[in-house]
C-alpha positions in Angstrom: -24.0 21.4 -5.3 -25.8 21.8 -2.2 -24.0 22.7 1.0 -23.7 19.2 2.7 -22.8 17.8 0.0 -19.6 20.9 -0.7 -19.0 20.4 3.5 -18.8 17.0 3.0 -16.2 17.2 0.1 -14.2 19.8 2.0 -13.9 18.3 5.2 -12.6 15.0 3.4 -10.5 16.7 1.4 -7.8 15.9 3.7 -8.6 12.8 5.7 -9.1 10.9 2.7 -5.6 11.0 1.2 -3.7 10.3 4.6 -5.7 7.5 4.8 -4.6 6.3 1.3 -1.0 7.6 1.4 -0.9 5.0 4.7 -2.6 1.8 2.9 0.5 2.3 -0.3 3.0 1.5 2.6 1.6 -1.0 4.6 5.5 -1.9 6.0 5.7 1.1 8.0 5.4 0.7 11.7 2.4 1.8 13.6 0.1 0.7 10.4 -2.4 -0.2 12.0 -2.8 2.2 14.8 -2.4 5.2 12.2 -5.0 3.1 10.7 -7.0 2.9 13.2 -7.1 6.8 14.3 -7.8 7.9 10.3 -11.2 5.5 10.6 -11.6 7.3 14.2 -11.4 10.8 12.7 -13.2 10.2 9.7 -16.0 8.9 11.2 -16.1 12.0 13.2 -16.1 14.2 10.0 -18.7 12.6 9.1 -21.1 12.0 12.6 -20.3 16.2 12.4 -21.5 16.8 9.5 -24.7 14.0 9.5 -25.7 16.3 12.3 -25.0 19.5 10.4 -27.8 18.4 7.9 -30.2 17.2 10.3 -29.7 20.6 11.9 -30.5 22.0 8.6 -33.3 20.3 7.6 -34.9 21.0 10.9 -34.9 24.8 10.3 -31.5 25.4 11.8 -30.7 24.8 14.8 -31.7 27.4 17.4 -35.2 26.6 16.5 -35.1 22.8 16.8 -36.0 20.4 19.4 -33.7 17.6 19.9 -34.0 14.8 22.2 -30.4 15.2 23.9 -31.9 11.2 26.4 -32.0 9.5 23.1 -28.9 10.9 21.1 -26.5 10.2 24.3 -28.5 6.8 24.1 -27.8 6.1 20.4 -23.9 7.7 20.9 -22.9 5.1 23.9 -24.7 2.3 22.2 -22.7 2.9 19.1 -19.4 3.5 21.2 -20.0 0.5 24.2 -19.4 -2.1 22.0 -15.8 -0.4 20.9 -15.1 0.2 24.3 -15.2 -3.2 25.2 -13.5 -4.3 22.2 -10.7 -2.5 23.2 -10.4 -3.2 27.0 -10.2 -6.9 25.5 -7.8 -6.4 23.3 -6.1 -4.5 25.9 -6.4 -7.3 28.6 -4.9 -10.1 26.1 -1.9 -7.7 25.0 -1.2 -7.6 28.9 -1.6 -11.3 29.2 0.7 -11.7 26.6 3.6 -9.3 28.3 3.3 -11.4 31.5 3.6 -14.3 29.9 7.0 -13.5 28.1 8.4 -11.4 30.8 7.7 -14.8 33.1 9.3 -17.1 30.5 12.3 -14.4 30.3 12.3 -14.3 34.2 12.4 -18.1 34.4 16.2 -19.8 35.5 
């Protein structure tokens, strides 16, 4: 086994079966949120190591050039779409209070 691949299988080792121990009780509350942050750390695990074995292949790090402009491009690209997902979802869970704490206020 090379050494992404025994990274890779280490670092999951534990991300993985949270993530499945949470989908066998679906009930619980927070579900989706805990959800939510598993995918978020996962996909983390495995940006780190994706880079760990460009690094590698590149000789290693110290010696290799990386274009830091078009990286950061490629990261907020990726992540801007998200971002505005969330400040959407955000804007219509806010709408949502107002609305019932204006019904509620309401003689």
């Amino acid at each position: 086994m090379n050494s992404f691949s025994a990274n890779a299988a280490h670092e999951m080792r534990t991300p993985v079966p949270i993530l499945t121990a949470r989908l066998d009780h679906p009930e619980e509350n927070g579900f989706l949120n805990d959800l939510k942050r598993d995918a978020r750390k996962i996909r983390a695990i495995v940006d780190q190591l994706l880079a760990s074995a460009w690094l590698d292949r590149c000789g290693g790090g110290s010696a290799a050039k990386l274009d830091l402009s078009n990286l950061l491009q490629s990261v907020v690209h990726d992540r801007v779409l998200l971002a505005l997902k969330e400040v959407v979802n955000l804007h219509s869970k806010q709408m949502e209070i107002d609305s019932q704490q204006q019904a509620i206020a309401k003689p």
